[in-house]
Backbone bond lengths (Angstrom), bond angles and torsions (degrees), N, CA, C in turn:
res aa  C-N    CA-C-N  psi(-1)  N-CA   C-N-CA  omega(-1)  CA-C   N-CA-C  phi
1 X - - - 1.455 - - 1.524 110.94 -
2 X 1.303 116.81 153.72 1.282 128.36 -153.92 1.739 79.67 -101.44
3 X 1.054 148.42 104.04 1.484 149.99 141.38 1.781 121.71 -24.67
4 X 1.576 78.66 -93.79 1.247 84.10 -178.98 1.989 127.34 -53.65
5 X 0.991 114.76 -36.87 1.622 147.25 -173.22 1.614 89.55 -69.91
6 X 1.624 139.51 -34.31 1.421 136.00 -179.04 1.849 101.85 -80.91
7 X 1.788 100.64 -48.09 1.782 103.11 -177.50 1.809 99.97 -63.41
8 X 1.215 116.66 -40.18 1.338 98.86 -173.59 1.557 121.48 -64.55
9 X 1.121 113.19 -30.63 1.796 148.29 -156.11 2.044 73.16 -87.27
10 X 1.051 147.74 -85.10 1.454 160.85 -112.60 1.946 84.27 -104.71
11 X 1.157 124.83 -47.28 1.898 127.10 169.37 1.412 108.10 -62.65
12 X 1.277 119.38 -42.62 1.850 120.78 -171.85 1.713 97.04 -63.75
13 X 1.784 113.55 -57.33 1.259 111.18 -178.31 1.377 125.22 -30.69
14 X 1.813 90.04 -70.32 1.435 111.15 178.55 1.450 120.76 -20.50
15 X 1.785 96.09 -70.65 1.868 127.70 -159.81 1.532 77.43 -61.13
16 X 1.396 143.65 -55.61 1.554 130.83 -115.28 2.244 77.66 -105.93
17 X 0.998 121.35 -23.12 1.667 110.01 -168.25 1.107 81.81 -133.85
18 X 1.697 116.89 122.28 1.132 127.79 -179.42 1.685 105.93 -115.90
19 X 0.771 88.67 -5.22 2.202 102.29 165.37 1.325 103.92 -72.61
20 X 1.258 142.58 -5.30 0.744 135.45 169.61 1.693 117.31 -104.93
21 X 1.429 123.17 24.55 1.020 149.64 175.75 1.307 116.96 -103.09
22 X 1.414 98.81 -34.54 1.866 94.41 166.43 1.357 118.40 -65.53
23 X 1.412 102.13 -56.09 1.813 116.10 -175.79 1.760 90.56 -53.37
24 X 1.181 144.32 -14.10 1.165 143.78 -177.16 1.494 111.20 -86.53
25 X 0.912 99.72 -50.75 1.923 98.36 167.16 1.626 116.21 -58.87
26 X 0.856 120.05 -38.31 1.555 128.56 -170.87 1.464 112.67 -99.02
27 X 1.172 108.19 -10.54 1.985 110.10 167.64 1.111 107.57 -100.55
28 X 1.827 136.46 -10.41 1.201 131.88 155.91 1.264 118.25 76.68
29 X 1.477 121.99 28.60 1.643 109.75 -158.70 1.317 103.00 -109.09
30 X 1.561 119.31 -8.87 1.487 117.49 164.36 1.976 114.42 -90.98
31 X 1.290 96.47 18.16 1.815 94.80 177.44 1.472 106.94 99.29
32 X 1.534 100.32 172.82 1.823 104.66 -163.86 1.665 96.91 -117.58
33 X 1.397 109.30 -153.84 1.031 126.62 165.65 1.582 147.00 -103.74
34 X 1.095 138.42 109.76 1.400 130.13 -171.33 1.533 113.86 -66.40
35 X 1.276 97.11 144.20 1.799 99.55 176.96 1.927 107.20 -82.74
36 X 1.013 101.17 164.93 1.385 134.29 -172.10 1.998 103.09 -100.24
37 X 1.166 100.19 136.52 1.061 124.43 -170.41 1.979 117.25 -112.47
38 X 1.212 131.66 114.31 1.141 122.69 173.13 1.380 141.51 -99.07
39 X 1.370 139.78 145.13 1.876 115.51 -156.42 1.647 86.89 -120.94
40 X 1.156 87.10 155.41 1.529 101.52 -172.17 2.071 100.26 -125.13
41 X 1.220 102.06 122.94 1.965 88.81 178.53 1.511 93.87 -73.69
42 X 1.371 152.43 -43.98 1.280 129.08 -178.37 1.592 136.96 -66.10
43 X 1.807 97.54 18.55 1.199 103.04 -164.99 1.955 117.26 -66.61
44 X 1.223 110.04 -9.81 1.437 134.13 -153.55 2.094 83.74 -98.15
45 X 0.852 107.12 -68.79 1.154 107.12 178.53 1.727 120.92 -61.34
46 X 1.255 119.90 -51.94 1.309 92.99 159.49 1.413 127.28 -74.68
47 X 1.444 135.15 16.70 1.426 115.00 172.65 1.465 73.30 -96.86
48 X 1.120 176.18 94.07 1.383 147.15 69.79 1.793 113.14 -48.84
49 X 1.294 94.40 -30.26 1.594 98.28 -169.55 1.479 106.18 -126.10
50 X 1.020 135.28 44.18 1.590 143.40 179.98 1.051 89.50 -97.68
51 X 2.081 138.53 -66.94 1.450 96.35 -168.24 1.352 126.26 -96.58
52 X 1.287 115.80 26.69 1.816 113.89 145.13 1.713 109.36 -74.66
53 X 1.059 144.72 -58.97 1.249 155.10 176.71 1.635 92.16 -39.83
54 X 1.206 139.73 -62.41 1.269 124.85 -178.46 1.496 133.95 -41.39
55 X 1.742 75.75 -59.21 1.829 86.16 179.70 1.356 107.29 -66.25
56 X 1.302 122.67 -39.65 1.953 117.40 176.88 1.104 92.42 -66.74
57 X 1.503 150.80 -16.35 1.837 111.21 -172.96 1.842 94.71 -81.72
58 X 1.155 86.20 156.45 1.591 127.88 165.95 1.086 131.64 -69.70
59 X 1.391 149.24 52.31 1.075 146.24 -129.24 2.281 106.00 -79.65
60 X 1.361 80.83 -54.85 1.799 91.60 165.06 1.220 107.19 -57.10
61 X 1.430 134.18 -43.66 1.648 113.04 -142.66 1.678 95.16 -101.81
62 X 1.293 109.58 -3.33 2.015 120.02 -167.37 2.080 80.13 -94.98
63 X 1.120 119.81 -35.44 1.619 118.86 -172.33 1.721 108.71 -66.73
64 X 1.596 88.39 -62.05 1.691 96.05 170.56 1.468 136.20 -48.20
65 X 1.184 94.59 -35.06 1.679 122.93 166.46 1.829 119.77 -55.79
66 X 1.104 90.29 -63.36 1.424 118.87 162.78 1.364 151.48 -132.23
67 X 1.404 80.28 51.41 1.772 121.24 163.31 1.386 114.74 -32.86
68 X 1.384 129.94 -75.95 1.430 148.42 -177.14 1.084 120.73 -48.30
69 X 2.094 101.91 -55.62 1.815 101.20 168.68 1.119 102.24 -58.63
70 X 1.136 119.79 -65.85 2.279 113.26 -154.65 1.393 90.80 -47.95
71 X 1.234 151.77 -65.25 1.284 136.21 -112.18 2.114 83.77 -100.01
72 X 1.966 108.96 -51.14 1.773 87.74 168.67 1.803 123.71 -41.86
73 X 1.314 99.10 -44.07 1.636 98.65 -179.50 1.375 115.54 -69.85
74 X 1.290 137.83 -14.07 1.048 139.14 162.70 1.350 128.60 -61.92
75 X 1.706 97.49 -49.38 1.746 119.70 170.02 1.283 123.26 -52.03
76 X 2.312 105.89 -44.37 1.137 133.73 173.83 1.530 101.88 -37.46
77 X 1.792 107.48 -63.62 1.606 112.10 -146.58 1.490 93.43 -76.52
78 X 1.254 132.53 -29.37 1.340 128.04 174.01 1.557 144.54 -60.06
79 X 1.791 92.01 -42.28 1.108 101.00 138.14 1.498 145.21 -39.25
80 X 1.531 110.57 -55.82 0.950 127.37 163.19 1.524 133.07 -43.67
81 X 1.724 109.55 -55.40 0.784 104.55 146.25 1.277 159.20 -37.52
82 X 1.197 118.00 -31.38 1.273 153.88 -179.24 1.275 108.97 -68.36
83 X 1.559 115.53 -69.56 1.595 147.62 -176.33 2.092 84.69 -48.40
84 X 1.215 103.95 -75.85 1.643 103.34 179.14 1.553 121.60 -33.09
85 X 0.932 102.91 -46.87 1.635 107.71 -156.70 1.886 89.06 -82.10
86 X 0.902 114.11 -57.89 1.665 114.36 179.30 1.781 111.86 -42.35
87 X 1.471 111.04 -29.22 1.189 108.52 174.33 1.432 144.96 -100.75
88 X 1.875 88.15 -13.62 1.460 112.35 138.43 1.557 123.03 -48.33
89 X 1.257 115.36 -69.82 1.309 107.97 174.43 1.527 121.27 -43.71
90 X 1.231 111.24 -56.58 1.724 119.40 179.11 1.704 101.23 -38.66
91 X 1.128 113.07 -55.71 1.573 123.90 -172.10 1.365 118.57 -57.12
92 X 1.375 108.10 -17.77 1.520 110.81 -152.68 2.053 83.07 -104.15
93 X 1.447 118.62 -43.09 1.369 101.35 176.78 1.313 96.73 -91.33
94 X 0.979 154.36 -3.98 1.647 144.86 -179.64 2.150 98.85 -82.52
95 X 0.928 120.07 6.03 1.728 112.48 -161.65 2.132 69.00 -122.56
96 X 1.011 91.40 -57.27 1.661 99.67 175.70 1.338 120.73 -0.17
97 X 1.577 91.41 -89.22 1.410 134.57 -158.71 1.997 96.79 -95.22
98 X 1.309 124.81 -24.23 1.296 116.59 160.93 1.638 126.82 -57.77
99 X 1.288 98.55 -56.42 1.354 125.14 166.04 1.469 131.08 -39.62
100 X 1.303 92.20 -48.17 1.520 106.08 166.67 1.478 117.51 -74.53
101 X 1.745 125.60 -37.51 1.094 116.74 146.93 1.358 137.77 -8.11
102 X 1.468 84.13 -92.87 1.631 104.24 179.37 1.357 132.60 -41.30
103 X 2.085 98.35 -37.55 1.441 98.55 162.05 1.141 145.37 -3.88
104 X 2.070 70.53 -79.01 1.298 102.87 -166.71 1.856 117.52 -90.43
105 X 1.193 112.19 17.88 1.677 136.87 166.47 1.321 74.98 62.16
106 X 1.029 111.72 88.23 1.919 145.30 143.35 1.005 132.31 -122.67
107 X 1.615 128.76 138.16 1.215 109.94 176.41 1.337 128.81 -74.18
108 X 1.536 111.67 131.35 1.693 113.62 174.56 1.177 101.28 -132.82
109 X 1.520 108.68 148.52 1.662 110.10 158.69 1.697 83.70 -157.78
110 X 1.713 87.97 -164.47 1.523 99.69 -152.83 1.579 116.71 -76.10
111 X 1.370 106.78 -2.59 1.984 115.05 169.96 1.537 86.11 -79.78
112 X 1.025 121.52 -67.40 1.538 117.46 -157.75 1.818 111.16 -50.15
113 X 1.471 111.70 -43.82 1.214 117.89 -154.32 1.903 95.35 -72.01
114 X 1.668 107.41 -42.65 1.233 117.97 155.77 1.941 130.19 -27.52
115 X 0.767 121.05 -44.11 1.594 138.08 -147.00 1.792 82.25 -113.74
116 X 1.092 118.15 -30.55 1.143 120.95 -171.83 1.750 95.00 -69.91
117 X 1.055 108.70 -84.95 1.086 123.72 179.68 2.058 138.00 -52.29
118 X 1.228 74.85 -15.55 1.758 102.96 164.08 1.714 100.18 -89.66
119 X 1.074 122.87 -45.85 2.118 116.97 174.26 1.645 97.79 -67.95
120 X 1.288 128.68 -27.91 1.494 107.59 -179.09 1.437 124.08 -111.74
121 X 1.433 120.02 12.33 1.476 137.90 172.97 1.801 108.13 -32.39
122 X 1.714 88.50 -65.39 1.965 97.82 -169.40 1.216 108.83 -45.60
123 X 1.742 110.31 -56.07 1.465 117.56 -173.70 1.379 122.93 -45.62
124 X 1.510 95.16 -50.10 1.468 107.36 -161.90 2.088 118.30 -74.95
125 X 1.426 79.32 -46.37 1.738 88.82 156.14 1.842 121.56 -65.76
126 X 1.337 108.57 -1.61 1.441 115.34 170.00 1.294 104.56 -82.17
127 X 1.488 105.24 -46.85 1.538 102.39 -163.25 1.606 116.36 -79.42
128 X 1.681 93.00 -6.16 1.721 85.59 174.97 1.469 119.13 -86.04
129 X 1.536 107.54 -18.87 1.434 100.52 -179.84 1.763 115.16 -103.04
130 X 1.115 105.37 33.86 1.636 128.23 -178.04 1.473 87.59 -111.85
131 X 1.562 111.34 -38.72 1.728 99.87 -178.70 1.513 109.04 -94.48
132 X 0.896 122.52 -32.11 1.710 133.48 150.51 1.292 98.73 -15.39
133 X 1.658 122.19 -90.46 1.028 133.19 -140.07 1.642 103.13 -86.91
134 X 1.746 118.16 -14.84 1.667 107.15 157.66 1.312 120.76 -67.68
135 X 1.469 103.71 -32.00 1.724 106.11 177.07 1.847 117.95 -55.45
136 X 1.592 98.41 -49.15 1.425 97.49 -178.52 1.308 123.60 -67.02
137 X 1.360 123.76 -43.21 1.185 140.21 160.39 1.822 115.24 -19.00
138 X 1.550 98.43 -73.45 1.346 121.62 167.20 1.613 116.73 -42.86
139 X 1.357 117.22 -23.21 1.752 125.70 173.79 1.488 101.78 -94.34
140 X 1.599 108.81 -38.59 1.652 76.83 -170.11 1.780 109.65 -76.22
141 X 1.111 98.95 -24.58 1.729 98.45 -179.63 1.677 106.87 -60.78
142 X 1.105 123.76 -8.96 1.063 138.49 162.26 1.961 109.82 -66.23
143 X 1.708 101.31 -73.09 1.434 106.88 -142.58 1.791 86.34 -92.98
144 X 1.459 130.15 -24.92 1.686 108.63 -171.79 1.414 94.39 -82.13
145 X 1.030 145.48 -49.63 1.743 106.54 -165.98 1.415 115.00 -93.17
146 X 1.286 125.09 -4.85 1.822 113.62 134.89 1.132 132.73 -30.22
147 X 1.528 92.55 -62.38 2.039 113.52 171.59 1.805 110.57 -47.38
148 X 1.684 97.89 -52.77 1.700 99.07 178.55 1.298 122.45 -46.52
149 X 1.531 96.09 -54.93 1.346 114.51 171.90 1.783 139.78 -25.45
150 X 1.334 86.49 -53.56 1.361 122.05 -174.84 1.365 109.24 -74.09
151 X 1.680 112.98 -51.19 1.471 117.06 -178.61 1.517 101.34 -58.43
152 X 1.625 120.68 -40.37 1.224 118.35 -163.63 1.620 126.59 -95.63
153 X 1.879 84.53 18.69 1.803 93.73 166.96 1.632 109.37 82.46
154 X 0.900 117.91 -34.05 1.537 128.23 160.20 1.640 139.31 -37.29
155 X 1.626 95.48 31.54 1.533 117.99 -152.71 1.936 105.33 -60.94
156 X 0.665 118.96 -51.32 1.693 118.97 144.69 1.344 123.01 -13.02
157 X 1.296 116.56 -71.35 1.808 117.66 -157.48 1.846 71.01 -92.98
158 X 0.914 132.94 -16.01 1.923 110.38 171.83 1.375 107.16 -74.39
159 X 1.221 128.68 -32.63 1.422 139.47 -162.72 1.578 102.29 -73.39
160 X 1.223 103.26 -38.60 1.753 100.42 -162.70 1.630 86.98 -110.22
161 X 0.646 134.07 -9.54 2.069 140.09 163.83 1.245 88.74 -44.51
162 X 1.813 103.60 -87.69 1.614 131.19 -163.52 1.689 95.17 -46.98
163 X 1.375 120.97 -51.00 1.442 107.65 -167.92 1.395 114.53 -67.78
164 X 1.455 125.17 -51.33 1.747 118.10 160.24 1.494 125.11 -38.34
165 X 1.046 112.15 -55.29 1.578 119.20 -173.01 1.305 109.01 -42.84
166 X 1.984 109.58 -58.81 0.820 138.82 -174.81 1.553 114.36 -27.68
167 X 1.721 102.14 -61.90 1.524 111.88 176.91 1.073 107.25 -57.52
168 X 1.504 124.04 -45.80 1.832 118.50 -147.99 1.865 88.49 -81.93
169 X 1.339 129.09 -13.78 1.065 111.00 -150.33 2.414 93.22 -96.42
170 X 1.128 84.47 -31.95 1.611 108.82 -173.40 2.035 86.12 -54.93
171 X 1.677 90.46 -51.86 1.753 86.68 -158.23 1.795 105.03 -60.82
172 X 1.508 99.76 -34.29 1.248 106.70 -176.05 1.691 127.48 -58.28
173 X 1.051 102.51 -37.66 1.577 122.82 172.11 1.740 101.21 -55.24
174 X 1.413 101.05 -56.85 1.972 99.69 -166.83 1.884 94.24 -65.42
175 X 1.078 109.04 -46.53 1.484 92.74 170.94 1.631 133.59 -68.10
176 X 1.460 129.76 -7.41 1.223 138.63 154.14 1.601 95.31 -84.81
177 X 1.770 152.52 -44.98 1.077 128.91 176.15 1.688 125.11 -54.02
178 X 1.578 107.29 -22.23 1.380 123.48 -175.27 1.744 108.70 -76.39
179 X 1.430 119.56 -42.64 1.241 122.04 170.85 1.375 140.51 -76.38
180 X 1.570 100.74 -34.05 1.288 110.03 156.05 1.278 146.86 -9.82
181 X 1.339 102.69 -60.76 1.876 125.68 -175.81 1.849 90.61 -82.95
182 X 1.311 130.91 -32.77 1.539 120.00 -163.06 1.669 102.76 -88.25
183 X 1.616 105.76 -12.99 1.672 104.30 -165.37 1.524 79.75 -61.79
184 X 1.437 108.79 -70.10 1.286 130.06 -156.54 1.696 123.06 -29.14
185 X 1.844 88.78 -56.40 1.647 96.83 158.15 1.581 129.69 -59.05
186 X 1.278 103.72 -32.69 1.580 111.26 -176.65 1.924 102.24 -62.85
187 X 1.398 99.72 -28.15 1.642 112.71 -162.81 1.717 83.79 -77.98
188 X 1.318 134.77 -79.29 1.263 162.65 175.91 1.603 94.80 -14.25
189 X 1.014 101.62 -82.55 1.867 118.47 -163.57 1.148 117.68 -77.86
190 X 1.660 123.56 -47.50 1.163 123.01 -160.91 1.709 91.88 -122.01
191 X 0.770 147.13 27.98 1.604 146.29 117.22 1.479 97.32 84.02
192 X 1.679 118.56 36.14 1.198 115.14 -172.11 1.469 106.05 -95.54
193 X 1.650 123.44 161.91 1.226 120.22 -175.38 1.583 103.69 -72.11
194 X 1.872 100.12 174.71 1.653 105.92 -173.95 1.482 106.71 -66.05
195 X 1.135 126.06 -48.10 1.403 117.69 -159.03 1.683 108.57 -83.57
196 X 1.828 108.68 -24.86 1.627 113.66 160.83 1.379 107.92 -17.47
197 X 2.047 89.26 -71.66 1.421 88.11 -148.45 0.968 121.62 -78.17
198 X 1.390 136.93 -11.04 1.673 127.79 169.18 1.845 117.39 -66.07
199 X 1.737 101.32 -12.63 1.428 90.37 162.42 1.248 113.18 -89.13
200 X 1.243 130.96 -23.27 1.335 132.65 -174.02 1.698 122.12 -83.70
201 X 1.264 100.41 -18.31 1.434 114.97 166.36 1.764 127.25 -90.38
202 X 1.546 96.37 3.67 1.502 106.21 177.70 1.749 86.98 -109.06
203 X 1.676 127.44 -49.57 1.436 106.79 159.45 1.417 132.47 -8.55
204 X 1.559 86.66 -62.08 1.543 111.22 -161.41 1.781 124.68 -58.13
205 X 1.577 91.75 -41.54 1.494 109.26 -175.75 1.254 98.85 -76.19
206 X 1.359 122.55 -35.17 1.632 115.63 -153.91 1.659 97.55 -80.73
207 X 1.629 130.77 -33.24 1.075 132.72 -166.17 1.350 99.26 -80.95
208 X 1.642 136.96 -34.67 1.397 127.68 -136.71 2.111 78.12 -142.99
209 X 1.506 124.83 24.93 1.499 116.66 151.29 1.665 129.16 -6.50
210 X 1.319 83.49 -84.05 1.548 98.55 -166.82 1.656 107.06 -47.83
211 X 1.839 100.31 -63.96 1.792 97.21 174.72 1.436 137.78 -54.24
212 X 1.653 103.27 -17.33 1.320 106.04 167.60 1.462 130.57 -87.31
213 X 1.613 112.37 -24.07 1.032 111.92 154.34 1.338 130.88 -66.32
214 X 1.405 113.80 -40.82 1.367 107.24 -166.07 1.645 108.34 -84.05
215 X 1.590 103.75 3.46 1.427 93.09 167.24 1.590 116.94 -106.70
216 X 1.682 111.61 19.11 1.281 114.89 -176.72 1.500 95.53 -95.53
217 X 1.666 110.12 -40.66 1.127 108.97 161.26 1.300 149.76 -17.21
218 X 1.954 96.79 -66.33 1.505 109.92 -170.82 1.810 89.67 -74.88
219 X 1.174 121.21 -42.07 1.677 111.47 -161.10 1.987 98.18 -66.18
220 X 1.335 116.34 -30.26 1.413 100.63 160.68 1.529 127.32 -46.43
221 X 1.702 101.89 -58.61 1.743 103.80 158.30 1.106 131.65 -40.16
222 X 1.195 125.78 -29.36 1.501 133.49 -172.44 1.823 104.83 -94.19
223 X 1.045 88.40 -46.05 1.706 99.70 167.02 1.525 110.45 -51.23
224 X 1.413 146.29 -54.48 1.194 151.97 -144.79 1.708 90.65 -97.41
225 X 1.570 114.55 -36.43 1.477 126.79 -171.44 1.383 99.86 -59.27
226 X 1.521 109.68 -62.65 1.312 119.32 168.59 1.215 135.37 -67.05
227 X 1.263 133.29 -7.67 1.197 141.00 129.91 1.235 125.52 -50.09
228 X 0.934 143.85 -38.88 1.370 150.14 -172.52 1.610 111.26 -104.38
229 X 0.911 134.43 -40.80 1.418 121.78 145.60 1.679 130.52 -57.48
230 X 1.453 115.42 -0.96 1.236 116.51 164.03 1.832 121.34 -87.21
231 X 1.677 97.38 -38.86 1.068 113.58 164.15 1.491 126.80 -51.73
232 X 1.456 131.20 -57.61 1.570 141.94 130.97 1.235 102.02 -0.87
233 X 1.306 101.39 -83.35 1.894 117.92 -173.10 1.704 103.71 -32.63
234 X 1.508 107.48 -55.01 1.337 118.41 -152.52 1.964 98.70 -72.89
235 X 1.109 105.55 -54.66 1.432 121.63 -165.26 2.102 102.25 -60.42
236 X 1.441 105.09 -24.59 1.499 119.66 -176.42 1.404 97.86 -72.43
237 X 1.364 114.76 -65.76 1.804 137.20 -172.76 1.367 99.71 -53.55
238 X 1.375 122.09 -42.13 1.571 110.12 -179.06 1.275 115.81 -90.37
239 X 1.248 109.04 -9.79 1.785 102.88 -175.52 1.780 97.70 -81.09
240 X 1.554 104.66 -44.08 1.582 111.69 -178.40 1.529 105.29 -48.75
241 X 1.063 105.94 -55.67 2.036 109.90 -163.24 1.593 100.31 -69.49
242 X 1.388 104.61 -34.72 1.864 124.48 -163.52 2.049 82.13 -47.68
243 X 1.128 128.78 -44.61 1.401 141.43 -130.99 1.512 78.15 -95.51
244 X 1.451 125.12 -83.94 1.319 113.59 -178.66 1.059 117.52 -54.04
245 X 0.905 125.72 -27.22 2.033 108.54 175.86 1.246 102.05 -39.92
246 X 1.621 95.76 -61.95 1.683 102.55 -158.90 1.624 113.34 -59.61
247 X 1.123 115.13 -45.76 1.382 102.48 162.13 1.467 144.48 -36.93
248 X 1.665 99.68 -38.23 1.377 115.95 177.87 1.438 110.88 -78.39
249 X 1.517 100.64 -26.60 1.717 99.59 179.43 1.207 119.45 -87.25
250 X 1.850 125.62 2.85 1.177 127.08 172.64 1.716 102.47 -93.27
251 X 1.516 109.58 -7.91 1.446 99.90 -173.51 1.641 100.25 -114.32
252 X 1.430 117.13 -35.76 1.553 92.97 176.26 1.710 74.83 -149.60
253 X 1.766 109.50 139.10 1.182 112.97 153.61 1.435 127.23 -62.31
254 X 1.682 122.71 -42.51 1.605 112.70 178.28 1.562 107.97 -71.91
255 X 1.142 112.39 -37.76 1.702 102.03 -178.62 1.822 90.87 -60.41
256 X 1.397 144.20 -82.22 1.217 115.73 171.74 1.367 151.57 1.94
257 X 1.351 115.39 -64.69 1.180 133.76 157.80 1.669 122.92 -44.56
258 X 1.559 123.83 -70.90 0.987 123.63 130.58 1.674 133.10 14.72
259 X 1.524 100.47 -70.14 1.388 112.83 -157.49 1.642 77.63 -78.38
260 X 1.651 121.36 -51.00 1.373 94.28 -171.39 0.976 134.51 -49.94
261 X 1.769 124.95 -50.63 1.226 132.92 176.95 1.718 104.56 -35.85
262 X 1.189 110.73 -84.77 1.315 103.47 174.05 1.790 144.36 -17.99
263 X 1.680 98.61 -44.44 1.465 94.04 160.79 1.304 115.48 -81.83
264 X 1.388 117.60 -34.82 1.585 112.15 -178.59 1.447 100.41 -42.69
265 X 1.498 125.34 -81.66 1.451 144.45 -170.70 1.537 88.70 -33.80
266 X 1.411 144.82 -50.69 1.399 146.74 -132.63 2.025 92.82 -94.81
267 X 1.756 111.88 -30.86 1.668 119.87 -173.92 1.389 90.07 -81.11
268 X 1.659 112.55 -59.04 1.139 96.72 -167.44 1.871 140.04 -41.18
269 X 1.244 93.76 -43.45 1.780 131.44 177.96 1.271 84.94 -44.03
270 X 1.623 108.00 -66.30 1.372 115.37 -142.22 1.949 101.07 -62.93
271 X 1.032 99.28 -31.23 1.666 110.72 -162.73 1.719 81.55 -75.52
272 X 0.810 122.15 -61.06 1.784 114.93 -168.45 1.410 106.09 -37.93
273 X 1.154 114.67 -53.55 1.664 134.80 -157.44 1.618 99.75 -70.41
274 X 1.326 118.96 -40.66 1.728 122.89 -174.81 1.895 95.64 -81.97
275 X 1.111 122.13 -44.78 1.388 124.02 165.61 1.533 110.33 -29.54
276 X 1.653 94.29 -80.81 1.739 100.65 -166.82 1.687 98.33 -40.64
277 X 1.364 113.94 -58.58 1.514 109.23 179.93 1.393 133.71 -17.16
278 X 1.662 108.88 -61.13 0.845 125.98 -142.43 1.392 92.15 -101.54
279 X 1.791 135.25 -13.08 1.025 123.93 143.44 1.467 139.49 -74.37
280 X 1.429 91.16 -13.36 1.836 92.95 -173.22 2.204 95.05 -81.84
281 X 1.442 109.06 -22.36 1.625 110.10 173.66 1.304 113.49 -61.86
282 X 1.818 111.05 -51.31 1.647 119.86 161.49 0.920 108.60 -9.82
283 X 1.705 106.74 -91.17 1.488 144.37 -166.16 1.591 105.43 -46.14
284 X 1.002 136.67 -68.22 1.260 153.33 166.48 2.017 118.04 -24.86
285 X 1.427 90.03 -64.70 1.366 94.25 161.76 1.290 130.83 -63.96
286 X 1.941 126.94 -48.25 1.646 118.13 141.20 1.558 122.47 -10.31
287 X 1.383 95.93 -58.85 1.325 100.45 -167.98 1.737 135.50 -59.17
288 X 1.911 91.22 -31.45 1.260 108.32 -172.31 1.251 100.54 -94.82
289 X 1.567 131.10 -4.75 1.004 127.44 -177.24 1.687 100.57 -79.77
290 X 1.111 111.74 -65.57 1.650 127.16 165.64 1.436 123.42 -9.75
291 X 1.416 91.89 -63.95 1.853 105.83 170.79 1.207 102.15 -75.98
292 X 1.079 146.06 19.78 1.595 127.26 161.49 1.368 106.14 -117.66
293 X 1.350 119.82 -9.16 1.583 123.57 -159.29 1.377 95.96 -95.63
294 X 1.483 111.31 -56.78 1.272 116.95 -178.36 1.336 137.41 -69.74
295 X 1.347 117.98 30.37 1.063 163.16 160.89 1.440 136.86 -69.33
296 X 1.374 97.22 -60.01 1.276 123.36 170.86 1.022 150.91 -46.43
């Protein structure tokens, strides 16, 4: 396999269809987001009295009170949840089945890549909880006869239990992480059923090893590459703005403040937007790897 000649071929796509940057934010395969943290100067003073305030709150009568909100905001975040994860999936065969397009100098854009990925939702959410449920499987054979073990004083045959399992279960995982991305394509491209393709994607790895690893490899390299040039990026952007803040905060604190919100909101964006990217390149490269393998 031509390596380098697939990352360049899988970057031209990317850079040149940037619709495929959305489905990249929402399939999540280059990482999420960290939450934000806020400081309070009275924080010193109220922990003097946080655990009186505990034991006096009310836990029933603060529920009863506000019964309706908690339980809408609950519905809210669930919803939400929900709304996300459905569009994860869409994204994950819509980057798919775009990708493969373009390859092949077809037309795709973001209705198509859409529709794509809305016909393979059922499947594809089948095949994740077919891998779901090998993963768990694989733990409990792990954690119940440890557990037996243990109840039955047998701290020994638990010791070397937990330590075998341990390996087969570690090895087992990198080999469900290795198939994963090909079920999906096999589901995507080659229109195979859900449970097909997890046999056909353990075929797949075992015949075409070496190329699949060593291309999980290089996208790790590229991953750490790209990681670390964001960081650069990041540590540059804040030292630059870090400078005007401070300026602005020696001349007016709300114009300061202000300016922060704004760049924060302006990194954050920005970090979403290099994300989706850098998953729809992921995705992209899987893909082109796939169509060349399966070939063979």
């Amino acid at each position: 396999m031509d390596y380098l000649g697939l990352l360049k071929k899988a970057f031209h796509l990317t850079l040149k269809n940037r619709f495929l940057w959305i489905f990249g934010i929402f399939a999540g395969v280059g990482g999420g987001l960290g939450s934000a943290t806020s400081y309070s100067p009275d924080f010193k003073a109220d922990k003097t009295n946080l655990g009186g305030k505990i034991s006096s709150f009310d836990c029933l009568a603060f529920f009863n009170q506000h019964a309706m909100l908690i339980l809408s905001l609950l519905l809210g975040f669930l919803l939400l949840a929900i709304v996300f994860f459905v569009l994860e999936v869409i994204s994950q065969a819509a980057l798919i089945g775009a990708a493969d397009k373009l390859s092949k100098q077809e037309k795709a854009n973001f209705a198509i890549g859409f529709k794509i990925g809305v016909k393979n939702f059922w499947r594809l959410w089948g095949v994740m909880i077919i891998y779901c449920l090998l993963i768990s499987a694989s733990l409990l054979v792990l954690i119940i006869p440890a557990t037996v073990f243990v109840l039955s004083h047998l701290y020994v045959l638990a010791v070397i239990w937990g330590i075998l399992t341990l390996f087969l279960n570690i090895a087992f995982l990198i080999l469900i992480g290795l198939m994963v991305p090909y079920s999906y394509r096999m589901i995507v491209l080659s229109d195979i059923a859900v449970f097909a393709s997890v046999r056909e994607a353990l075929h797949f790895v075992k015949k075409n090893l070496l190329e699949v690893v060593l291309t999980y490899l290089i996208l790790w390299g590229t991953g750490l590459a790209f990681g670390a040039g964001i960081v650069l990026g990041f540590l540059l952007v804040i030292s630059l703005f870090g400078a005007i803040g401070y300026g602005l905060w020696l001349a007016s604190a709300p114009a300061a403040i202000a300016y922060g919100i704004l760049v924060g909101a302006g990194v954050v964006a920005l970090m979403v937007v290099l994300g989706g990217a850098y998953a729809a390149f992921y995705s992209t490269v899987l893909t082109l790897t796939y169509n060349q393998l399966k070939h063979r």
